[in-house]
C-alpha positions as CSV (number, residue, x, y, z in Angstrom):
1,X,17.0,-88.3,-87.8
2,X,20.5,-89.6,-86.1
3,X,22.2,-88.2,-88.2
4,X,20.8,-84.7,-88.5
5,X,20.2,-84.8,-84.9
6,X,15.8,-84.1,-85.7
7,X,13.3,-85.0,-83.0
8,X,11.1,-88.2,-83.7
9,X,7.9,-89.3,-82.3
10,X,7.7,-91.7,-80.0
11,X,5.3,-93.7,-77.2
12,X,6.4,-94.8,-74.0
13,X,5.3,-98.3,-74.0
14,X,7.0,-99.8,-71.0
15,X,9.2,-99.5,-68.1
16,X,12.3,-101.2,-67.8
17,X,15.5,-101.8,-65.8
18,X,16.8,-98.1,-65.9
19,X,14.5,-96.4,-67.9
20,X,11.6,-97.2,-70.2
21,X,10.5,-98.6,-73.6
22,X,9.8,-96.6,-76.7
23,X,8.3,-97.2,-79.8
24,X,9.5,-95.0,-83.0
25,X,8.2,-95.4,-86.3
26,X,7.7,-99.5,-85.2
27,X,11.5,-99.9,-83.7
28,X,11.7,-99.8,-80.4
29,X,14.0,-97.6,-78.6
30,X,15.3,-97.2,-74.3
31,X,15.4,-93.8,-73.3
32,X,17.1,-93.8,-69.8
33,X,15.2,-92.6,-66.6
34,X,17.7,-89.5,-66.4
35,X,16.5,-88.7,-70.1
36,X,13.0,-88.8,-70.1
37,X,12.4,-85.5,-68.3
38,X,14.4,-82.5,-67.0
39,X,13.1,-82.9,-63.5
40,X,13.9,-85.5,-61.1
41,X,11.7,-88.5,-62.2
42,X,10.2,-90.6,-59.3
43,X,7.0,-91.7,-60.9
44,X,7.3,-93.7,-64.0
45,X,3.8,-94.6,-64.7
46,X,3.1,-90.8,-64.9
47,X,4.9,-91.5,-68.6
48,X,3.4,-94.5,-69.4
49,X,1.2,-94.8,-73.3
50,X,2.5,-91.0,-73.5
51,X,4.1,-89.5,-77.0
52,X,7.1,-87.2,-76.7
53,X,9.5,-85.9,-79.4
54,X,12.6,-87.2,-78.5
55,X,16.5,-87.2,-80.2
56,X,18.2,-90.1,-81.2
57,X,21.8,-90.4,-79.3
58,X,22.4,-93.6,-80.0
59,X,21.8,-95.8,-83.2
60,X,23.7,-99.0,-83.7
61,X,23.5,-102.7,-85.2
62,X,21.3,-101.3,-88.3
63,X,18.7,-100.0,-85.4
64,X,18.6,-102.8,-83.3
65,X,20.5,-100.8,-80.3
66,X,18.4,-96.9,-80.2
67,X,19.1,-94.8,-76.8
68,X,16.9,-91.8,-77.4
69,X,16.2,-88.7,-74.8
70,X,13.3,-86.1,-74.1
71,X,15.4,-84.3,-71.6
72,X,17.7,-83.2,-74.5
73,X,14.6,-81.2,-76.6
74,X,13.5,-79.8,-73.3
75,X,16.6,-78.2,-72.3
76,X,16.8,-76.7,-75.7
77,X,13.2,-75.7,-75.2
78,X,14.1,-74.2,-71.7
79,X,17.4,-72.4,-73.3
80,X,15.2,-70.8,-75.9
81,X,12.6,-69.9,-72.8
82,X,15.3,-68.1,-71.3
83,X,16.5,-66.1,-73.8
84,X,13.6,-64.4,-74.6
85,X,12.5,-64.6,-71.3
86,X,15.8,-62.6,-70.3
87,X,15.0,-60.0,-73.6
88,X,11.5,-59.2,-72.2
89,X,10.8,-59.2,-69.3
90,X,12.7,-57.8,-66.1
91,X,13.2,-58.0,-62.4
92,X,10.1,-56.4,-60.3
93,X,8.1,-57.4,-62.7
94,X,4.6,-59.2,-62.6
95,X,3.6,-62.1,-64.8
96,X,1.5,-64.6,-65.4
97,X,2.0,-68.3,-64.6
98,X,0.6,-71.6,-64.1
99,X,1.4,-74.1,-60.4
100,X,3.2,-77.1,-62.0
101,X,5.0,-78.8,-58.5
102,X,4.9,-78.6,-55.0
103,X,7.2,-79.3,-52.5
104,X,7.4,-78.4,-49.2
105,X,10.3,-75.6,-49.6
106,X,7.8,-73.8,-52.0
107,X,6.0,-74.4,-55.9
108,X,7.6,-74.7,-59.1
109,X,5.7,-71.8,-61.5
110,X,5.6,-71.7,-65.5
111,X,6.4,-68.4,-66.5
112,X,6.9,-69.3,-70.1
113,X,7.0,-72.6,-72.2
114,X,9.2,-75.0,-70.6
115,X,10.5,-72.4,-68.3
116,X,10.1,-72.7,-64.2
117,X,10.3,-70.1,-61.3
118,X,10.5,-71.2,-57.7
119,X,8.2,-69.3,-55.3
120,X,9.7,-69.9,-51.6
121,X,7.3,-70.8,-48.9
122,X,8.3,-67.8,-47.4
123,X,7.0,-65.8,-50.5
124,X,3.8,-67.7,-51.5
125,X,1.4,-66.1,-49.1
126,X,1.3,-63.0,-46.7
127,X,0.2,-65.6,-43.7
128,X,2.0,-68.4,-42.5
129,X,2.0,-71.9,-44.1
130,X,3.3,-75.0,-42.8
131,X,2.6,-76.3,-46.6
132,X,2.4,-74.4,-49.8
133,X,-0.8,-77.3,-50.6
134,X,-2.3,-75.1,-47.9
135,X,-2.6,-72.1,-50.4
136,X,-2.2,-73.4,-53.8
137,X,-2.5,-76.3,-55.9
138,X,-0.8,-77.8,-59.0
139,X,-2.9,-76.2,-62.3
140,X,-4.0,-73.1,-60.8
141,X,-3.1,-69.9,-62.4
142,X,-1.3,-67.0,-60.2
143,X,0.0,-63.6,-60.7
144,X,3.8,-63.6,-59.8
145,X,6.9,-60.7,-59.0
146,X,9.8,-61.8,-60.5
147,X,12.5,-60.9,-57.4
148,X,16.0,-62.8,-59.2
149,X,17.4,-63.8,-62.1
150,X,20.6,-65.6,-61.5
151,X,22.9,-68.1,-63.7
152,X,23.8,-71.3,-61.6
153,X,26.9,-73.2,-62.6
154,X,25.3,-72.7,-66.1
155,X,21.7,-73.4,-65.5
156,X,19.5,-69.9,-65.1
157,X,17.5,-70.2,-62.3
158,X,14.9,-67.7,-61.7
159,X,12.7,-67.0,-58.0
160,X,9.2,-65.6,-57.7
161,X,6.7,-64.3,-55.4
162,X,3.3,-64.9,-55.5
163,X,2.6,-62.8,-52.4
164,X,4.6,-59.7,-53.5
165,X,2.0,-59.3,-56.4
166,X,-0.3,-58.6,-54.3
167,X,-1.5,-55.8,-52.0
168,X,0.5,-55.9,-48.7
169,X,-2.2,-56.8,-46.1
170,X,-1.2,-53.9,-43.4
171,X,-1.7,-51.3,-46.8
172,X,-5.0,-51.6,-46.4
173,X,-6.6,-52.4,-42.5
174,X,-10.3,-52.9,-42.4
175,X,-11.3,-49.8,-40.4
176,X,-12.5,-52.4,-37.5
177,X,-8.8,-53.3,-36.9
178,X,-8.1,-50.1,-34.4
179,X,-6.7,-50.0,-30.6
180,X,-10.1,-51.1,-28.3
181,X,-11.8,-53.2,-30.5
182,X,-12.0,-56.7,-29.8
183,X,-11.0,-59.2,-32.7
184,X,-10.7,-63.4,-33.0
185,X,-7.9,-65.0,-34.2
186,X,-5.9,-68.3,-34.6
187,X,-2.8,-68.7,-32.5
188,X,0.2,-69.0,-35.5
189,X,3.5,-69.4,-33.1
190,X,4.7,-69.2,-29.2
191,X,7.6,-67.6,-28.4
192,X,9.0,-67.2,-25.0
193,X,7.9,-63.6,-24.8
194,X,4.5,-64.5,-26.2
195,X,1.8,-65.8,-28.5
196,X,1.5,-64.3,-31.9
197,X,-2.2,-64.2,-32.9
198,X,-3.6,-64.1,-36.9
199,X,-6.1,-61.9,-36.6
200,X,-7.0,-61.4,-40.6
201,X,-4.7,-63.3,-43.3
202,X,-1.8,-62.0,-43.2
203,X,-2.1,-59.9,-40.0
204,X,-0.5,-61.3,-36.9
205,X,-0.9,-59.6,-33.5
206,X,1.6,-60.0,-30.3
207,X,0.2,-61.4,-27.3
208,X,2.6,-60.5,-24.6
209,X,4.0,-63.2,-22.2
210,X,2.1,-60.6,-19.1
């Protein structure tokens, strides 16, 4: 498996000083923290009694020294993604995805196996959020528009909207929302002019300072 570089099965079985414990085929193996996933790690039990494939990068001493990594299969995995992910499908278009983090800058999307899109707080929904938590959770399944596609010091990186997939609120008023009427709302932001009002999600009203 060193040799030909082919992925092995292994159990996380412990953590250690700089990484964690893994058992392959009854040897065991350290696979450092920086190699266990292709995201920033800062939960280690998360990965604890788990089996990944992972490659062997180091085998020395007839097996007793074995560094293995995950991260290595996923990047693969993710450059794979890409490709056809690039071959098929375009900007402006809408897909299909699945909530896997959130942060509070915006949520990480699956668009495809192993592949992530980042959905700005700003694009997640039409009203406005002081957490994405406030409108989605990790798991749930959303309809995205793909808005870039750009290469980043040789990583692709691709951003999403979850909003712009669906129907601009002002495209379609509730016939009730006309000059005269009287409506309720929730007070979003003050501004030294005045008080903008959320008067259906989505919909803000200006409250002049007179």
């Amino acid at each position: 498996a060193f040799d030909f570089m082919l992925p092995v099965e292994g159990r996380v079985t412990e953590v250690c000083n700089g990484g964690f414990r893994v058992n392959i085929l009854g040897k065991t193996a350290f696979c450092p923290i920086s190699q266990i996933d292709a995201k920033f790690v800062d939960k280690t039990d998360e990965y604890l009694n788990k089996k990944y494939l992972f490659l062997i990068t180091q085998f020395e001493k007839n097996g007793k020294n074995i560094v293995v990594s995950r991260r290595r299969i996923l990047e693969q995995e993710q450059e794979a993604s890409m490709s056809n992910f690039v071959d098929t499908q375009k900007v402006g278009d809408v897909i299909q995805g699945t909530i896997t983090r959130i942060e509070k800058f915006g949520a990480f999307v699956e668009i495809a196996p192993g592949l992530e899109g980042m959905a700005h707080i700003s694009e997640i929904s039409w009203s406005r959020l002081d957490h994405p938590s406030e409108e989605v959770k990790i798991g749930q399944t959303v309809s995205v528009k793909i808005l870039k596609v750009e290469d980043n010091q040789g990583k692709s990186r691709i951003a999403v909207s979850i909003k712009q997939a669906t129907q601009e609120p002002w495209a379609n008023l509730p016939p009730h929302v006309r000059v005269g009427e009287i409506l309720s709302g929730k007070v979003t932001r003050c501004a030294p002019f005045g008080a903008f009002v959320e008067v259906l999600p989505g919909i803000e009203g200006l409250i002049p300072l007179s």
